[in-house]
Backbone bond lengths (Angstrom), bond angles and torsions (degrees), N, CA, C in turn:
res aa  C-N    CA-C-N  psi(-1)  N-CA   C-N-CA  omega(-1)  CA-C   N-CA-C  phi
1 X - - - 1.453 - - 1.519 108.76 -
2 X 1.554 121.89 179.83 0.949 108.58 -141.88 1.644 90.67 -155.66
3 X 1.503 130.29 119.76 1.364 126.14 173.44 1.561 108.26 -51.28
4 X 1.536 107.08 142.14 1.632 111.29 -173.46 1.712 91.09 -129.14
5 X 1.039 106.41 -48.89 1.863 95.09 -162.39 1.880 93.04 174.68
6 X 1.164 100.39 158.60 1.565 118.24 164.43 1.595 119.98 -95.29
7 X 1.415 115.86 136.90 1.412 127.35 -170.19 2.090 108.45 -108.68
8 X 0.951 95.92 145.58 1.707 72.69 171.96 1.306 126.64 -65.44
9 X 1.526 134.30 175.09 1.231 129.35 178.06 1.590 117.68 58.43
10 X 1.792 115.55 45.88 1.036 119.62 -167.61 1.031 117.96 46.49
11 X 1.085 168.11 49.04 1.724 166.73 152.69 1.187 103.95 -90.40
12 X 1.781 120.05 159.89 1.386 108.59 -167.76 1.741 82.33 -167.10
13 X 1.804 103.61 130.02 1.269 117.80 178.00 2.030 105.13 -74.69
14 X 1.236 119.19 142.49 1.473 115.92 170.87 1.888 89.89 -132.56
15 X 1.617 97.04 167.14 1.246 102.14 169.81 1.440 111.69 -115.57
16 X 0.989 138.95 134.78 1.442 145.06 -167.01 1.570 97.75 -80.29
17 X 1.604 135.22 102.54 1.486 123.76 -161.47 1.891 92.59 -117.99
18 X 1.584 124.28 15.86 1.023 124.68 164.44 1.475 138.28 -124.11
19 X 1.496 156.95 152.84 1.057 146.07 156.18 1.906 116.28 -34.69
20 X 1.262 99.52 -51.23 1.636 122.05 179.19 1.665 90.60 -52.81
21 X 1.361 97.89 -77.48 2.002 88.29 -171.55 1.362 106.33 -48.14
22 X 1.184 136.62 -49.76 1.744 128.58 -154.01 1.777 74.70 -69.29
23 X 1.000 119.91 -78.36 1.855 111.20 -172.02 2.028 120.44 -7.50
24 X 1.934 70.38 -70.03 1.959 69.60 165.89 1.243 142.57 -86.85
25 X 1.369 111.94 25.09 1.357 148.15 -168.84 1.700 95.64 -98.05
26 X 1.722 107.66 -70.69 0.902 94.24 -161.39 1.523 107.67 -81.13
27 X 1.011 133.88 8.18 1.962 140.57 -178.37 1.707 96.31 -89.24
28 X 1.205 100.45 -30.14 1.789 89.79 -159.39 1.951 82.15 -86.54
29 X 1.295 132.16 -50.92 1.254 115.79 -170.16 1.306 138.42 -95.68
30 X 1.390 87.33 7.23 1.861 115.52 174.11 1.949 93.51 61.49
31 X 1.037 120.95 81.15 1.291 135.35 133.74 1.497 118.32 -176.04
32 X 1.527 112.72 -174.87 0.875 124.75 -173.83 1.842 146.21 -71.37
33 X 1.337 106.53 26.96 1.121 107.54 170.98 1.573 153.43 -67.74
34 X 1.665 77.60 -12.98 1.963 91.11 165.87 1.639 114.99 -74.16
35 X 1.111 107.71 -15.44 2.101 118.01 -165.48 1.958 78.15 -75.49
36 X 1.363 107.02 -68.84 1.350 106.60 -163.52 1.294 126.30 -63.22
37 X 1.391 106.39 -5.82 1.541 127.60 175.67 1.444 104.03 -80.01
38 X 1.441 124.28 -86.98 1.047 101.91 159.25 1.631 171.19 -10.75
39 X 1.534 94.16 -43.75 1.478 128.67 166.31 1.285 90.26 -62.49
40 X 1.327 137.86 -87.27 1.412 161.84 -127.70 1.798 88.09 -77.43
41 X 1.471 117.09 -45.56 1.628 103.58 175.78 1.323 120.89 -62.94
42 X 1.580 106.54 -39.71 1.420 114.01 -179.11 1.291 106.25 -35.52
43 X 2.202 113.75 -73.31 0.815 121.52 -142.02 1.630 104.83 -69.25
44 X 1.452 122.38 -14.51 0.990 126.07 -173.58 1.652 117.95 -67.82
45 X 1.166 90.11 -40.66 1.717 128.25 -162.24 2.165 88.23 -60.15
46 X 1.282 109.73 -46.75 1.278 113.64 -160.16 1.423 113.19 -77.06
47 X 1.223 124.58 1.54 1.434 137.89 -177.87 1.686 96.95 -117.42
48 X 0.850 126.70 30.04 1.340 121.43 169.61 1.393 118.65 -112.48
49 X 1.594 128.65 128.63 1.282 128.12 -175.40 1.304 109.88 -149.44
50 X 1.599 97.70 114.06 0.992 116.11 174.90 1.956 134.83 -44.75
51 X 1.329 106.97 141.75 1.268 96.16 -171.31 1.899 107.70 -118.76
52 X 1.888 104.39 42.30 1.142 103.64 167.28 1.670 90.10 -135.95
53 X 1.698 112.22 173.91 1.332 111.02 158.42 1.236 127.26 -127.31
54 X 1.740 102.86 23.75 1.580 98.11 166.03 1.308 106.40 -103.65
55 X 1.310 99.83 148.26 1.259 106.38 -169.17 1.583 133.73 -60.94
56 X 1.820 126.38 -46.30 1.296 108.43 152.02 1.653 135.07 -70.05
57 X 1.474 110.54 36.92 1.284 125.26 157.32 1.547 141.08 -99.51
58 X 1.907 69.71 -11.80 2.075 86.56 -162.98 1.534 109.17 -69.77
59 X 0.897 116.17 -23.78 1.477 104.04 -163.31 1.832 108.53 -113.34
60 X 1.605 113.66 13.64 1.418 122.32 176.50 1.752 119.00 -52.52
61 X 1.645 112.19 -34.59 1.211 121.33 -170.76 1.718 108.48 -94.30
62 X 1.600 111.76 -2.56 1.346 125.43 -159.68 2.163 99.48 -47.34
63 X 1.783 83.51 -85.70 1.388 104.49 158.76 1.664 120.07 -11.67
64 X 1.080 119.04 -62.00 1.736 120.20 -175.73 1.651 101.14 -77.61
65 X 1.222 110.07 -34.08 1.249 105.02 -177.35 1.785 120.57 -72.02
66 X 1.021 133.21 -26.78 1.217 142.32 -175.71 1.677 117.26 -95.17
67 X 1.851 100.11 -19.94 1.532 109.94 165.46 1.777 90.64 -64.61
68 X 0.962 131.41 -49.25 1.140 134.26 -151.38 1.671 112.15 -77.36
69 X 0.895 125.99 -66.71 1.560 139.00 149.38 1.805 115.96 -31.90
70 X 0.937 111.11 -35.87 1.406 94.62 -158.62 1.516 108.84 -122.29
71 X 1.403 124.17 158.90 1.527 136.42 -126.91 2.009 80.76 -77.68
72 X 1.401 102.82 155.37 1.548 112.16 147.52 0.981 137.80 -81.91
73 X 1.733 106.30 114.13 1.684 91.57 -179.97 1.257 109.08 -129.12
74 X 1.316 113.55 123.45 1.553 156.25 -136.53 1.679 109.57 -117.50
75 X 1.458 101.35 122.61 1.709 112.50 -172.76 1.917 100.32 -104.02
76 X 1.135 100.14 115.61 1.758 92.35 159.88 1.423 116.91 -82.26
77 X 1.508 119.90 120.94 1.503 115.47 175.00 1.884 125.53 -94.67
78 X 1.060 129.51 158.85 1.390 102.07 160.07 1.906 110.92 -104.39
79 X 0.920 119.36 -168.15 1.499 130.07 176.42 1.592 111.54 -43.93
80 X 1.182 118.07 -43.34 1.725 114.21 171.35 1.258 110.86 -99.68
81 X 1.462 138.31 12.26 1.333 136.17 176.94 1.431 126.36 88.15
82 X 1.306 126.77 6.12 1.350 145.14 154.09 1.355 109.80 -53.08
83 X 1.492 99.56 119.57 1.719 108.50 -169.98 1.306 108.78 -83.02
84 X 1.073 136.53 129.77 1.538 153.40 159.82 1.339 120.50 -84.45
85 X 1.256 137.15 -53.07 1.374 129.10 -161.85 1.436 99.90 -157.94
86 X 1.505 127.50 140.73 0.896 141.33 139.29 1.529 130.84 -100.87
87 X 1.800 117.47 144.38 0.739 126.16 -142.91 1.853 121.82 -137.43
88 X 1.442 151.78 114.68 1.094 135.87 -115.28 1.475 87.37 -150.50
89 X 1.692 121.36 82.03 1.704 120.80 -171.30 1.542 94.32 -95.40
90 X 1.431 113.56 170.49 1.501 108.06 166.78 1.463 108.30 -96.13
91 X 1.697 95.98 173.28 1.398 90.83 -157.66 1.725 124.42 -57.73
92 X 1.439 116.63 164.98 1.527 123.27 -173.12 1.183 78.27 54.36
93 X 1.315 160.05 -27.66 1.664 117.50 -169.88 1.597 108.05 104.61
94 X 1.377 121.23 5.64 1.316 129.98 -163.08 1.548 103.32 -106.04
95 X 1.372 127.20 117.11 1.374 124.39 156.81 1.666 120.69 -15.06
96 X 1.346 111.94 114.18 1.603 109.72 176.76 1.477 114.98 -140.80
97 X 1.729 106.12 119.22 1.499 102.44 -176.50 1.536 121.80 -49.78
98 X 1.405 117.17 141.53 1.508 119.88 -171.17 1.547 113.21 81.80
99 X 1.403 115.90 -29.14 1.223 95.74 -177.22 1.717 120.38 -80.34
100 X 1.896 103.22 150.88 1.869 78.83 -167.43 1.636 94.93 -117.54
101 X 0.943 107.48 118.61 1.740 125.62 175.07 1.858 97.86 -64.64
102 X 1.881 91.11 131.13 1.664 98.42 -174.52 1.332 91.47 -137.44
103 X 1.538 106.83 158.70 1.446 113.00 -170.93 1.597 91.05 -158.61
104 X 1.260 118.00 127.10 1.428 112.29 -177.31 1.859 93.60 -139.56
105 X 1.399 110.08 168.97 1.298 110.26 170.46 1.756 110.39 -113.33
106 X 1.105 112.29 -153.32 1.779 111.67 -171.37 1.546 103.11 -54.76
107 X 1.239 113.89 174.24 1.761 103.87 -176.28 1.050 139.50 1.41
108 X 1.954 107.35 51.16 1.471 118.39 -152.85 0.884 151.46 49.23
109 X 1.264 113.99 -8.12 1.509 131.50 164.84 1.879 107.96 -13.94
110 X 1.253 97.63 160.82 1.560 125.22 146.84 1.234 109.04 -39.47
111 X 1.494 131.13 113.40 1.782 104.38 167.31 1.756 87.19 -106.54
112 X 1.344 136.82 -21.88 0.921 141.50 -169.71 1.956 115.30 -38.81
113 X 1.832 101.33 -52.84 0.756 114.88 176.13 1.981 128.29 -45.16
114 X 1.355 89.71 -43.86 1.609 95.57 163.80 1.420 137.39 -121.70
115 X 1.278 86.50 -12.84 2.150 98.66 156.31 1.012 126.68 -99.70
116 X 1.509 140.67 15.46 1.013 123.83 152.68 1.527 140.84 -13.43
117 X 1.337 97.66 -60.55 2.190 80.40 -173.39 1.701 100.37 -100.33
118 X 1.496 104.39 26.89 1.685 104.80 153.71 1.586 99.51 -97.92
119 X 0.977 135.90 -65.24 1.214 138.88 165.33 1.834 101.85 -2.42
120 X 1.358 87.28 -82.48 1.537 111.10 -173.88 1.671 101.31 -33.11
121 X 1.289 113.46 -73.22 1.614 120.81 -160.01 2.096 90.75 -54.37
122 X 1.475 125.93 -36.74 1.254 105.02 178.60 1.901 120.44 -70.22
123 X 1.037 108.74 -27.11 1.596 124.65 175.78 1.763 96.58 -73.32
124 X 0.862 136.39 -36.66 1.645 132.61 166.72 1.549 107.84 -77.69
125 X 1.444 118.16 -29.13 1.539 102.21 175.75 1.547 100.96 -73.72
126 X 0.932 126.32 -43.98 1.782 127.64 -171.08 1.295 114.31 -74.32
127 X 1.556 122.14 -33.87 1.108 127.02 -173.18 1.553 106.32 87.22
128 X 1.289 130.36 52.48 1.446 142.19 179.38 1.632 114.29 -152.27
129 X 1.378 105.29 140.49 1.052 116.45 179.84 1.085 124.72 -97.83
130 X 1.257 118.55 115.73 1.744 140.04 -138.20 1.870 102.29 -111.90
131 X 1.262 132.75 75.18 1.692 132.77 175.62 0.883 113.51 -96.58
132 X 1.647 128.15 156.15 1.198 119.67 -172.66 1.754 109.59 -72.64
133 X 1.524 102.39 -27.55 1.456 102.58 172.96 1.701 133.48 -35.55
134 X 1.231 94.00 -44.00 1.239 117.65 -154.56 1.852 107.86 -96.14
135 X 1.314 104.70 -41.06 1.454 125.62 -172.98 1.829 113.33 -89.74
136 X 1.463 104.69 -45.59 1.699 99.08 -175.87 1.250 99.94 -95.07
137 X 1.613 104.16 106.58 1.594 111.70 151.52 1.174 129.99 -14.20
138 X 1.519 116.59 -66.08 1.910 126.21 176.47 0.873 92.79 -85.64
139 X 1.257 144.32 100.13 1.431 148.36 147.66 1.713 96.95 -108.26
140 X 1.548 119.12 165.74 1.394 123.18 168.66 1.521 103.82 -133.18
């Protein structure tokens, strides 16, 4: 994982930069974020072209390339490492039409309800505006 930013009330954004983390991502908060992790590497993975042609070279830039391409997905921690919220920015973190930014808490829950101005401090690190409207899937 990967330092992202500080939240108030000790909380602390990380970026999940592995299959293994999105795995224990999704075990520790009971949903599905390793399926979309995956997916999201694949699709990343398939736009990549190499700029050598021997062969144990080809795939050296793979890795940087798919950090780069593909969506953020973002662990909220608290002070002892108890996961709170996960979080689904587009890639680099940059506003992108169509893309739909998700943020759910343990078994999808609401994280809105009690992370709010963690939420907030990650939508000010990126420069995006983070509502529950817009971000929690099950919303009514």
């Amino acid at each position: 994982m990967k330092f992202i930013c500080d939240a108030p009330q000790g909380k602390t954004w990380f970026r999940l930069e592995t299959e293994v983390e999105a795995t224990s991502e999704s075990t520790l908060l009971g949903h599905a974020v390793e399926k979309h992790f995956r997916r999201d590497w694949d699709r990343a993975a398939t736009t990549y072209k190499s700029a050598s042609s021997v062969s144990f070279e080809q795939n050296i830039g793979l890795s940087a390339h798919v950090q780069r391409e593909m969506a953020l997905f973002l662990t909220l921690r608290n002070s002892e490492g108890k996961g709170l919220a996960t979080a689904m920015l587009p890639p680099n973190g940059k506003a992108k039409t169509g893309f739909r930014i998700i943020i759910v808490g343990e078994n999808n829950s609401d994280p809105f309800v009690v992370h709010t101005d963690a939420i907030e401090a990650l939508g000010r690190h990126f420069g995006l505006t983070l509502t529950r409207n817009d971000c929690f899937p099950y919303g009514g």
